[in-house]
C-alpha positions as a Markdown table, in Angstrom:
| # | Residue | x | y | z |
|---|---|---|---|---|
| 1 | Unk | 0.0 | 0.0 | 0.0 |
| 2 | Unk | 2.8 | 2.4 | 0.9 |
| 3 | Unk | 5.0 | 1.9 | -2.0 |
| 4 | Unk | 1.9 | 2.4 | -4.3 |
| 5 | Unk | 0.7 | 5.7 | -2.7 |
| 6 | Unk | 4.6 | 6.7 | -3.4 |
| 7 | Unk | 4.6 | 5.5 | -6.6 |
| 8 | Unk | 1.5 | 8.0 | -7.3 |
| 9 | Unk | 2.7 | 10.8 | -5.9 |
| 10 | Unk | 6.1 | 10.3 | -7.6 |
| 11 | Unk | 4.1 | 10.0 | -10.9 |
| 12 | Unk | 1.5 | 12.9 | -10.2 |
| 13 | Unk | 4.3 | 15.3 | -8.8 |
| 14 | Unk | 6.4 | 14.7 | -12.3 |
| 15 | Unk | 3.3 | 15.6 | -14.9 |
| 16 | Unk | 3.4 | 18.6 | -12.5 |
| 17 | Unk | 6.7 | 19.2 | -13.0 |
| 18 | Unk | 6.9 | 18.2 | -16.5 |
| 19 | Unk | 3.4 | 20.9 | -17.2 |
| 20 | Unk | 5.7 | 23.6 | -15.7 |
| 21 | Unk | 9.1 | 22.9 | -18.0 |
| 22 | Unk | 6.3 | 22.7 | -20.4 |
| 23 | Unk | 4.9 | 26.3 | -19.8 |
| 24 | Unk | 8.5 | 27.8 | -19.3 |
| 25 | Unk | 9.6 | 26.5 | -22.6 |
| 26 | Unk | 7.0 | 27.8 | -24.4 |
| 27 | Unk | 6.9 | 31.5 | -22.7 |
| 28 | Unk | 10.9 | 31.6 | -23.4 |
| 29 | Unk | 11.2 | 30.0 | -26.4 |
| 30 | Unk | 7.7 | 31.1 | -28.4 |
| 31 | Unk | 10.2 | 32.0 | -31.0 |
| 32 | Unk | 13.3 | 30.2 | -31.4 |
| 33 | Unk | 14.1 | 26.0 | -32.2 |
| 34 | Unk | 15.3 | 25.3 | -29.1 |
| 35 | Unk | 11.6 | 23.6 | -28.2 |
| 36 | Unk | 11.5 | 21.8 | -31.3 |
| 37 | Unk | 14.9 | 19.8 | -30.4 |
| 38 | Unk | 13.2 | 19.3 | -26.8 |
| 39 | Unk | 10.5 | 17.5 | -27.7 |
């Protein structure tokens, strides 16, 4: 039970993290091709 409550946090807390490089990227580099050899 433990590990699997971790395991879902660990997963939820990286989309969230992952969203966020997401939203940086895009307000930084709207412009350039630096997102386009990120994804």
């Amino acid at each position: 039970m433990y590990n699997r409550l971790t395991f879902c946090f660990l997963l939820n807390l990286m989309a969230c993290a992952h969203q966020l490089v997401d939203d940086i990227l895009n307000k930084k580099t709207s412009s350039s091709g630096l997102k386009d050899l990120l994804s």
